[in-house]
VEXDREN-2710 file (C-alpha; in Angstrom, 1 decimal):
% VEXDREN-2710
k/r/px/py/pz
1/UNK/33.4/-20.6/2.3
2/UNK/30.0/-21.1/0.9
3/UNK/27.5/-19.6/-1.5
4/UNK/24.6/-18.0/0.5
5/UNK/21.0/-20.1/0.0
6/UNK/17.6/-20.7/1.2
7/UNK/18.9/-22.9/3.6
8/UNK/19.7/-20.0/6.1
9/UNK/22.7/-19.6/8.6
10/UNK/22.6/-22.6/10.8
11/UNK/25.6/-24.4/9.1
12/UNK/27.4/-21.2/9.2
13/UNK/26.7/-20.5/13.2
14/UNK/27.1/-24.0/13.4
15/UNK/31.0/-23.6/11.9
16/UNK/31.8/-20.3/13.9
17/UNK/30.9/-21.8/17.3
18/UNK/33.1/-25.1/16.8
19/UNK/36.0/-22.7/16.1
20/UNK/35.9/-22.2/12.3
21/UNK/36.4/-18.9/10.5
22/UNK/33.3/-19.1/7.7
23/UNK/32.3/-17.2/4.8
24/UNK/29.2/-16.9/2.9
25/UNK/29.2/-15.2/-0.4
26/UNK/26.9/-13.8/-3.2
27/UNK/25.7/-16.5/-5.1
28/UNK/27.9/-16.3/-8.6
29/UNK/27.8/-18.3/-11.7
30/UNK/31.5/-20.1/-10.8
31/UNK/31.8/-22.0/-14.0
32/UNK/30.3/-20.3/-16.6
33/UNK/27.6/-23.2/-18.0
34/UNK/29.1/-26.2/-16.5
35/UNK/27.7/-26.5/-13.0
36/UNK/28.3/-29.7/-10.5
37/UNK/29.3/-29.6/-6.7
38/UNK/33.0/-30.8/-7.8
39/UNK/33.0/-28.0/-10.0
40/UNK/31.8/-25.4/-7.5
41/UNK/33.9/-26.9/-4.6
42/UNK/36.8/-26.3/-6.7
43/UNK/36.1/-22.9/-7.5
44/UNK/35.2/-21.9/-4.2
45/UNK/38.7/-23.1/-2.7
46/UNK/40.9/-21.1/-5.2
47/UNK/39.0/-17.9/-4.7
48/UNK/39.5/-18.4/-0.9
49/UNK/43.4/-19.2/-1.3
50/UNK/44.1/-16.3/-3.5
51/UNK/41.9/-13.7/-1.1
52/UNK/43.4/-15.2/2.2
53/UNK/46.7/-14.4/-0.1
54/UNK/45.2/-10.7/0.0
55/UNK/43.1/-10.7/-2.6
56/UNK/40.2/-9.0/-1.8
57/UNK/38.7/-8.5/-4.4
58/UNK/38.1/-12.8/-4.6
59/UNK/35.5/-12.8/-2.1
60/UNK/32.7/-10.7/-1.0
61/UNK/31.4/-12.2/1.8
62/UNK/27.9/-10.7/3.1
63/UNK/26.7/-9.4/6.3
64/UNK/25.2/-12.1/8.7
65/UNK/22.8/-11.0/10.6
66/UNK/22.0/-11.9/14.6
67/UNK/19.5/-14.2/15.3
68/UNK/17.4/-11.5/16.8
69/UNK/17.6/-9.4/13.5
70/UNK/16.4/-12.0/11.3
71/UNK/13.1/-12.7/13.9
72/UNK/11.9/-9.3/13.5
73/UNK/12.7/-10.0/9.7
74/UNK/10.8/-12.4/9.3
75/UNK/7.4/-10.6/11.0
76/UNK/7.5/-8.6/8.0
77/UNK/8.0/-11.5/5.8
78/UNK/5.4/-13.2/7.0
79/UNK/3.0/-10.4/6.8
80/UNK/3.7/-10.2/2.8
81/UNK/3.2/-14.0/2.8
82/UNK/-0.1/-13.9/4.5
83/UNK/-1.4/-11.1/2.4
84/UNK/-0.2/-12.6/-1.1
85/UNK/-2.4/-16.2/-0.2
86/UNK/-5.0/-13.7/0.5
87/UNK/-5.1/-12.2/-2.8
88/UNK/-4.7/-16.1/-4.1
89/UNK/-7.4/-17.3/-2.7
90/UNK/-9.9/-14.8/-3.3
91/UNK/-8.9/-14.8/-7.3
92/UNK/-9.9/-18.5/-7.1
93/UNK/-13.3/-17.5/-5.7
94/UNK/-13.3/-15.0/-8.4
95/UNK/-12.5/-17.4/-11.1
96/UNK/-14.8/-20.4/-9.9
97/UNK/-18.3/-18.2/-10.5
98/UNK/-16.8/-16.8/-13.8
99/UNK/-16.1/-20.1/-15.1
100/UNK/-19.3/-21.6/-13.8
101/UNK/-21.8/-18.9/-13.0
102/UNK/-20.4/-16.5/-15.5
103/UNK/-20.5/-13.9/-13.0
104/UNK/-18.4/-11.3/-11.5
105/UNK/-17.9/-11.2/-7.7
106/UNK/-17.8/-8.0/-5.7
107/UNK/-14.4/-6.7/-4.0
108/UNK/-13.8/-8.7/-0.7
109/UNK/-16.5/-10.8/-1.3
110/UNK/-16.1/-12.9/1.7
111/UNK/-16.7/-9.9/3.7
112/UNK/-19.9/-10.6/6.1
113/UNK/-21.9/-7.7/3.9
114/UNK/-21.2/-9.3/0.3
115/UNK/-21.5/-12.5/1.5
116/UNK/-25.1/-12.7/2.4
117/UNK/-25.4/-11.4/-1.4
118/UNK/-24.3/-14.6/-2.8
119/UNK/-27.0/-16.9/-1.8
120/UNK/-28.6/-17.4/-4.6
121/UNK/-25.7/-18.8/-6.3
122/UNK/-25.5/-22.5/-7.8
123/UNK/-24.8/-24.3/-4.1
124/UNK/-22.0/-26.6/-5.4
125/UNK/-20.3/-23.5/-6.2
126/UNK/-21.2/-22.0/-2.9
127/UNK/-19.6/-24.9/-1.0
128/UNK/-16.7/-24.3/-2.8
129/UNK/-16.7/-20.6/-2.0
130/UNK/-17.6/-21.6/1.8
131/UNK/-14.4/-23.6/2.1
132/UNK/-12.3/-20.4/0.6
133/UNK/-14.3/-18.0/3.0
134/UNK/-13.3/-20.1/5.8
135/UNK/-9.2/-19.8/5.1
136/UNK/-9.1/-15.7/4.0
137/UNK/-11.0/-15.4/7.5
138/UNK/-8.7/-17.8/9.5
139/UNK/-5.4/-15.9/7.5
140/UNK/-7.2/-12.3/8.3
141/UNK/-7.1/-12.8/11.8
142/UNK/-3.2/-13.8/11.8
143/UNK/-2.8/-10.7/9.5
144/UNK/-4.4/-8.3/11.6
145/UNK/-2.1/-9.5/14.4
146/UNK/0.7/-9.4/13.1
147/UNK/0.2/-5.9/12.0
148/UNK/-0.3/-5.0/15.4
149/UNK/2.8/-6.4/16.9
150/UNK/4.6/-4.5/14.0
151/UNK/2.8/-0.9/14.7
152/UNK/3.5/-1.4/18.1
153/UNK/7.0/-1.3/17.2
154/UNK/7.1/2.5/16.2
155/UNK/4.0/3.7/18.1
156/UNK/6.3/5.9/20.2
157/UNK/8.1/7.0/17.5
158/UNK/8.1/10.6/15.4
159/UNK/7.7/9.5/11.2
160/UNK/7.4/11.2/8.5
161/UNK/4.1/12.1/6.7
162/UNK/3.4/9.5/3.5
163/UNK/6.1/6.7/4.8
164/UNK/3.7/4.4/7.0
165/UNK/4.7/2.6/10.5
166/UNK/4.2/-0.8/7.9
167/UNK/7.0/0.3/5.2
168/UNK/9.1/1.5/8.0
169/UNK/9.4/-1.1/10.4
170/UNK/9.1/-3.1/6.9
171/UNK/12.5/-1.1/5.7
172/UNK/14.1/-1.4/9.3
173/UNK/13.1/-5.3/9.0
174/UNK/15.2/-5.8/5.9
175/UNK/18.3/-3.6/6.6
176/UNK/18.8/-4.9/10.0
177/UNK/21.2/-2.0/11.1
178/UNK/21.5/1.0/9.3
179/UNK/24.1/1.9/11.1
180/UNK/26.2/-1.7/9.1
181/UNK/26.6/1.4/5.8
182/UNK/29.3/3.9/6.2
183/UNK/28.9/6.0/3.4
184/UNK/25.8/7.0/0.7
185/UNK/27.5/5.0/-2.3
186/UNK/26.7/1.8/0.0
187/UNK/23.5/2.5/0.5
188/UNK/22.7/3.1/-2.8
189/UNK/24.0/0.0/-4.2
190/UNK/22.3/-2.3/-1.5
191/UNK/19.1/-0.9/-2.7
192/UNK/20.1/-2.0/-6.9
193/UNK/18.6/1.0/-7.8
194/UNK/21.7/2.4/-9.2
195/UNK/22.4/2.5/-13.5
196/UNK/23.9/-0.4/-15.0
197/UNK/26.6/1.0/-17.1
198/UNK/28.6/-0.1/-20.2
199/UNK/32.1/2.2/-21.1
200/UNK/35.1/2.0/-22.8
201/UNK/37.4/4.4/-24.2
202/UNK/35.9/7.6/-24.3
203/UNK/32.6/6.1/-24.8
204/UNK/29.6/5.6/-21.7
205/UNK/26.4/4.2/-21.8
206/UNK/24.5/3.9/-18.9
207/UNK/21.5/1.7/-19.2
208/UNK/18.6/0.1/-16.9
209/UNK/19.1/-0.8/-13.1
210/UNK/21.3/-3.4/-12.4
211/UNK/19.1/-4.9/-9.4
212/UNK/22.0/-6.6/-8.0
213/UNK/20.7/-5.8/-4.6
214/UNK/17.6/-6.5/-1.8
215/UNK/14.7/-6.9/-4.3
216/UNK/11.9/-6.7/-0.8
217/UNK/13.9/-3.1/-0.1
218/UNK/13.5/-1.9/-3.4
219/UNK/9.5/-2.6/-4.0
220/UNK/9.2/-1.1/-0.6
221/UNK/10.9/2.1/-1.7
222/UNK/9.2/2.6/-4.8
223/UNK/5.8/2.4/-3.2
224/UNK/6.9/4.5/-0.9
225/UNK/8.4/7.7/-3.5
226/UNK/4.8/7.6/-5.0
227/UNK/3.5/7.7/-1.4
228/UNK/5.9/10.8/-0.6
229/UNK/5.2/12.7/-3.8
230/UNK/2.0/13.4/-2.9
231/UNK/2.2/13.3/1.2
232/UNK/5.5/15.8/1.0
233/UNK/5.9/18.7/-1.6
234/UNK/8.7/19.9/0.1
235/UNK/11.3/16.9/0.1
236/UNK/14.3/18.5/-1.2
237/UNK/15.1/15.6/-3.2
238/UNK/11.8/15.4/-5.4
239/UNK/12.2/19.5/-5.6
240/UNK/15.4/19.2/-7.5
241/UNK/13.8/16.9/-9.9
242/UNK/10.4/18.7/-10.3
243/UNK/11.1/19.0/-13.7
244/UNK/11.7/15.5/-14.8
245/UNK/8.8/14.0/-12.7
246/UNK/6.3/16.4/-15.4
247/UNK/8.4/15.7/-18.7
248/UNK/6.2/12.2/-19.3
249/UNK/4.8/9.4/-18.0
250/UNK/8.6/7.7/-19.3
251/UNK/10.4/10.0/-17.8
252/UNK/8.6/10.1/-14.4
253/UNK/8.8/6.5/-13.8
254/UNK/12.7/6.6/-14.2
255/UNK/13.2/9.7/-12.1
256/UNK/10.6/7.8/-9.5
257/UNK/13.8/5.2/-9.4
258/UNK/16.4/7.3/-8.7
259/UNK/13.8/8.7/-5.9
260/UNK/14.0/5.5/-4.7
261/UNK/17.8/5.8/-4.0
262/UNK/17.9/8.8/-2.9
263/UNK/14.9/7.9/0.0
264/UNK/17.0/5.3/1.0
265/UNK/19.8/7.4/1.5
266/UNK/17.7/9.7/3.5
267/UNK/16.3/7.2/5.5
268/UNK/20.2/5.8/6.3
269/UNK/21.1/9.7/7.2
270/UNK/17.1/10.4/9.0
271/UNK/18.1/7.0/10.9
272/UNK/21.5/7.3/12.4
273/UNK/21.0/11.1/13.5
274/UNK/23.1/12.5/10.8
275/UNK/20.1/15.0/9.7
276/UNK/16.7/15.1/11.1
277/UNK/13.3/15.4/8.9
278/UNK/13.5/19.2/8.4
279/UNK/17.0/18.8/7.0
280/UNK/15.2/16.9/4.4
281/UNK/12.3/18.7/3.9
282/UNK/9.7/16.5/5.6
283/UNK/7.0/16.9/7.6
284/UNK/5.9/14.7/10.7
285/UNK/3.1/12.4/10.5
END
């Protein structure tokens, strides 16, 4: 048994093809403050003695998913990857002429319009701008490829009106199989978009998200509610909370959240055939 890490699932693949019958688990805090492999080790070996005892409560190991799955992950990934160095590197453009020229620079302004604009800049700070120019183009054309190969994903496909073939080949990316939840409580809680709560007695207090779930799912959704808000009136989901989503901007951002689960859920029923989009009130792109 092992913690999961950034170190992927080779040793893992690596224990179940010599034979081995391997766990990996949610990364816990095993020892309170005290923290060396000894430690860990330690901790990892009773929890795995008392839950092959039948304790299942000891261990929750996570899905692992095919090779094949986490490929046409990491497309996705590497799409958000490209696009955040992107937005790096053209705020360093944008911070160079400020501190130097004390100038602001237009949007995109390696683009081949606003470039030719920015001749008559100092030419040591040109140079530098040149050499930034150079990598946004070189990173735009791997961008714009990889956006193809993930369109052409869903090209044949029906969607729904506001999602986007990015967000939901983006969504598919990260779940792997939708088909891996059995009911809409799992679903839910993979997103961590459920209450945090805090009861005893006859007292409850439910507070903020607990976010103990796929972060990349999550942001994805939440662009996504404000994208389906305005792109579908009639999602029975956002009817039923018409109310909250004009009592405040407070109030709209927390019922946006619990949007967010409930698309998710939607999505896991719209994907394995349990309802199709006018059970849920959408309309086709």
């Amino acid at each position: 048994v092992q913690e999961s890490c950034g170190f992927g699932f080779v040793l893992h693949r690596a224990l179940v093809d010599a034979g081995a019958q391997s766990f990996l688990i949610t990364p816990v805090a095993l020892n309170g403050q005290r923290k060396t492999d000894k430690l860990d080790a330690r901790a990892l070996c009773l929890r795995l003695s008392r839950w092959l005892d039948g304790n299942r409560d000891e261990l929750a190991p996570i899905r692992i998913p095919s090779l094949a799955e986490q490929q046409r992950r990491e497309v996705t990934r590497r799409r958000q990857f490209l696009a955040r160095e992107i937005r790096c590197l053209a705020n360093r453009g944008h911070g160079q002429v400020a501190e130097y020229c004390y100038l602001p620079l237009p949007h995109r302004w390696w683009g081949a319009r606003n470039w030719k604009k920015l001749a008559e800049l100092d030419p040591w700070v040109l140079g530098i701008l040149a050499q930034l120019r150079d990598l946004i183009l070189a990173l735009e054309i791997q961008l714009q490829a990889l956006e193809a190969e993930i369109k052409a994903r869903v090209q044949n496909e029906v969607l729904p009106k506001g999602l986007g073939e990015l967000t939901c080949v983006s969504l598919d990316g990260e779940i792997c199989d939708w088909h891996r939840f059995y009911n809409r409580k799992q679903v839910g809680s993979y997103t961590g978009c459920c209450p945090g709560e805090h009861s005893s007695g006859g007292k409850r207090r439910v507070g903020g998200i607990d976010r103990m779930g796929n972060g990349r799912v999550r942001a994805l959704l939440v662009e996504a509610v404000w994208r389906m808000l305005r792109w579908q009136p009639g999602w029975k989901a956002a009817v039923k909370l018409k109310l909250k989503l004009g009592a405040g901007t407070a109030m709209k951002k927390k019922t946006v959240i619990a949007l967010a689960r409930q698309l998710a859920i939607d999505l896991w029923r719209w994907r394995t055939g349990r309802c199709s989009l006018a059970d849920l009130g959408w309309v086709a792109a």
